[in-house]
N, C-alpha and C positions, 0 to 999 in steps of 0.2 A: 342180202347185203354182204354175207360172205364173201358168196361170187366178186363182189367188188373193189375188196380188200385183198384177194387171191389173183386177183388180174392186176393191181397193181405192185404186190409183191413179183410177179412176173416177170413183169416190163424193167422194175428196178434191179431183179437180177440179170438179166439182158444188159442194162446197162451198166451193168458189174463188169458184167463178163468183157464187155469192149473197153472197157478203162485199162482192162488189165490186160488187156490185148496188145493196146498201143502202150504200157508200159513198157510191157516185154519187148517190144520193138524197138523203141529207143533206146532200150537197155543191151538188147544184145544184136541188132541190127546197123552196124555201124561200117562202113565201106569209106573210106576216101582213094580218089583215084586223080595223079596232079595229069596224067598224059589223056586219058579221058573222062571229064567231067557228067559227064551225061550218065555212068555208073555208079556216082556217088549215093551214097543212104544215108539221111540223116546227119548233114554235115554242113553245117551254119556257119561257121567260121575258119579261115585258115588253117588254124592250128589242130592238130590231136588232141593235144591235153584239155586243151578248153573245150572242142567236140564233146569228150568224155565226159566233161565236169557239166556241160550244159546238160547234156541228154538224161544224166545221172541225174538232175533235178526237175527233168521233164518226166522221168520216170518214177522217179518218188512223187509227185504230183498225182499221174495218173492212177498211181496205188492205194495213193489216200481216198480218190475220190472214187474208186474201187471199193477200195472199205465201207465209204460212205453212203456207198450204192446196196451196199450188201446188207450195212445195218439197217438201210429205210424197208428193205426187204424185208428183212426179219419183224421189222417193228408193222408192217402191214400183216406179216401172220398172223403175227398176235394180237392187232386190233379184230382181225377175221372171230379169232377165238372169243374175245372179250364178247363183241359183236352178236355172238351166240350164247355165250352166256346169260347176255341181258337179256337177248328174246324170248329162250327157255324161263328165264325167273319172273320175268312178268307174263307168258303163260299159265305159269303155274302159281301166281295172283288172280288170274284171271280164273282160273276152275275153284281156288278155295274160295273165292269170293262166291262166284255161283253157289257152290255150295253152302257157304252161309247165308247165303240169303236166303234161299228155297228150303231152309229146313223150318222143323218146325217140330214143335214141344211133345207131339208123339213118335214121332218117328226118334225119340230119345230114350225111352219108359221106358224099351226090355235091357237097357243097360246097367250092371250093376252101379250100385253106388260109391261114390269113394269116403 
């Protein structure tokens, strides 16, 4: 079940990594051109300043949800970990139980007494 939890921290840092891709691009990817249009990048409106001020909130957008990509990340490790913890602890329920059951009132004599 590890495995499970480890493939989706994966994937969620993948799509970390493209949040923060297309941040960066709206952020420092910016071209306006008034004589040929067809070269412009990321340029939604008329104006510069409002270009700017747009992209600048397209980019903080994709950062957050960059972050948020990253925390789910993170937070799939550590189910991975938890995940194994448990399994180990009720293993090792599982052998002391065996062994209390299967013992038995000789197999105790040669121990001293408390």
């Amino acid at each position: 079940m590890r495995v499970f939890w480890n493939i989706l921290a994966i994937i969620s840092f993948f799509i970390s990594a493209n949040f923060y891709y297309l941040g960066y691009d709206k952020m420092n990817n910016y071209y306006s051109s008034e004589s040929h249009p067809s070269l412009n990048q990321n340029v939604i409106v008329g104006g510069d300043a409002y270009n700017y001020i747009i992209n600048a909130n397209y980019a903080t957008g994709f950062f957050v949800l960059a972050l948020i990509s990253t925390m789910s990340g993170l937070g799939f490790i550590s189910l991975g970990f938890l995940d194994q913890i448990l399994k180990n602890q009720k293993q090792q329920i599982e052998i002391l139980e065996n062994i209390s059951v299967g013992a038995k009132q000789e197999d105790f004599e040669d121990l001293p007494e408390l």
